[in-house]
N, C-alpha and C positions, 0 to 999 in steps of 0.2 A: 220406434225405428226397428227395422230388422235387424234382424243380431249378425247376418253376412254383409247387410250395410254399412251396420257401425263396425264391425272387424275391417274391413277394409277402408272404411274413412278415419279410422282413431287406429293402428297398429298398424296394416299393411301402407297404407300414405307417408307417417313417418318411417316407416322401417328403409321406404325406397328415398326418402328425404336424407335420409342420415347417410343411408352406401353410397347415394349418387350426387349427392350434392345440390340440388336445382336452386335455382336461384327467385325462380316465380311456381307457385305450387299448382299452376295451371299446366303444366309441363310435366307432370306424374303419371305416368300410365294409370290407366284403369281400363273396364272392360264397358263397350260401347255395344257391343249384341251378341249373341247367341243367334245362331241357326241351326235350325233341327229339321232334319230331313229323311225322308224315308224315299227312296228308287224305287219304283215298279219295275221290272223285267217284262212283264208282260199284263196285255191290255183286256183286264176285265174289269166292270164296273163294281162289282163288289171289293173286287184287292181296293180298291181307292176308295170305298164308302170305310171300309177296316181303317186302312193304313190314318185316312182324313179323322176318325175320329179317335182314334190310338194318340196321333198329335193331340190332338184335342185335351183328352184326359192329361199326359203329359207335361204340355204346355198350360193348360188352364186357358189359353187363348185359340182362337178362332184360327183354321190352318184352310194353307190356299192351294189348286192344285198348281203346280211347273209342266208347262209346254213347251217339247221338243223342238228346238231351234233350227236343228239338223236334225235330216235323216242318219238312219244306225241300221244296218242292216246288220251286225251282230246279233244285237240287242232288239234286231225286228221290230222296231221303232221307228213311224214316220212321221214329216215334220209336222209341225202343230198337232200332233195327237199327246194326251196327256201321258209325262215319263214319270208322276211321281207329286210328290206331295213336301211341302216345309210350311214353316212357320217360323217367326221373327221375334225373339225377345230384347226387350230395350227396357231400361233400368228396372222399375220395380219389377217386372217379369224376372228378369234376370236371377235375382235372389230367390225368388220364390223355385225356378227351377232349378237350385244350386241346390237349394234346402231339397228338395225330396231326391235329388239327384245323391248327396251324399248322407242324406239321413232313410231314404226308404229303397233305393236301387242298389247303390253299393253295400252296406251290408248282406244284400241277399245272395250277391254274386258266387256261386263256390270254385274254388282254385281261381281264386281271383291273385294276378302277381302285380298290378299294374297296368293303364293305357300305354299305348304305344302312341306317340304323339308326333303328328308331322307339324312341323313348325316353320313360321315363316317372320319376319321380323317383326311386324305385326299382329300375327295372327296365332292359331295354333288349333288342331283339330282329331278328333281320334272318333271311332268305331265302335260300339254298343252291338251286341249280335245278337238277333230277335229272339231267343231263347236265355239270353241274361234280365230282359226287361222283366221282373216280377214285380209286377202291382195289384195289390187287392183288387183294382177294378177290373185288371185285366185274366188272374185266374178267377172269377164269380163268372166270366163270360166266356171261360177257355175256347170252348169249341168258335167260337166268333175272331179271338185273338191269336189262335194258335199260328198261323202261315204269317207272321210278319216280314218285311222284309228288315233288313241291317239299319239301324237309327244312326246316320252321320251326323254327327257335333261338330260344330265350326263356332270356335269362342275368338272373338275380332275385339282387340285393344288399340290402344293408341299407342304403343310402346315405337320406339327410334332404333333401337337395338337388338339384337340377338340376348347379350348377359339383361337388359329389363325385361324381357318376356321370360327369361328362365328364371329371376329372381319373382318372378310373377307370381308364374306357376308352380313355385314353393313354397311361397308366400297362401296361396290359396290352398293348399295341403294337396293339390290333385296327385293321386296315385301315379305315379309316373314308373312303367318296365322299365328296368337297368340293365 
């Protein structure tokens, strides 16, 4: 079993058991997906051959591109033209991208203080900025990786509450800015 498996089926389950009381253990938050997504700004086929296989490496799973729903004339984006790339983790993914998330990306980070997390009662999501991602794979190929755009995290729970998503995400050690 993985080891972010079992921490959060054997300590973080009973920990939210014990503060919150539940009555059926079906009723426990946990985390239901990860999405990981990378925006293009602008439309060249290489920025999306990069960004598509940067998920790739990342995720360990197969990434798909996002078509423009709506036109953006900011963002010089029209509709159904590709705005960008993500990919979908659901359970054993999950873990595997936690493990190099805080065993090979966050150590590397310098003046690292913390995510700035936007939260929503189920949900919660923060901001990677293309010059914190340091991966083996990705400086052996610098010149190919260098122009990334910003990796948004969107971690989706089943949580009911505001204080189970916050006891969540302490529970899970995420670096959280004060």
């Amino acid at each position: 079993m993985h080891f972010f498996k079992y921490y959060n089926k054997k300590i973080i389950k009973h920990d939210l058991i014990n503060k919150f009381n539940y009555g059926n253990t079906n009723k426990v938050p946990k985390l239901k997906k990860i999405i990981l997504n990378f925006g293009c700004k602008s439309f060249k086929i290489q920025q999306f051959a990069t960004t598509l296989l940067a998920l790739e490496i990342l995720a360990t799973k197969k990434s798909t591109l996002t078509v423009a729903k709506n036109a953006n004339v900011l963002l010089k984006i029209q509709k159904g033209h590709a705005a960008g790339c993500k990919v979908i983790l659901r359970e054993k993914e999950i873990y595997n991208f936690l493990t190099r998330l805080f065993l090979e990306i966050l150590p590397k980070l310098k003046n690292f203080t913390g995510f700035k997390l936007k939260t929503k009662t189920s949900s919660f999501s923060f901001k990677l900025l293309s010059n914190e991602i340091l991966l083996q794979e990705f400086e052996e190929q610098y010149p190919l990786f260098a122009n990334l755009p910003d990796l948004d995290i969107h971690i989706s729970t089943n949580s009911k509450t505001q204080k189970e998503l916050s006891f969540l995400i302490k529970s899970l050690k995420f670096p959280v800015f004060k």
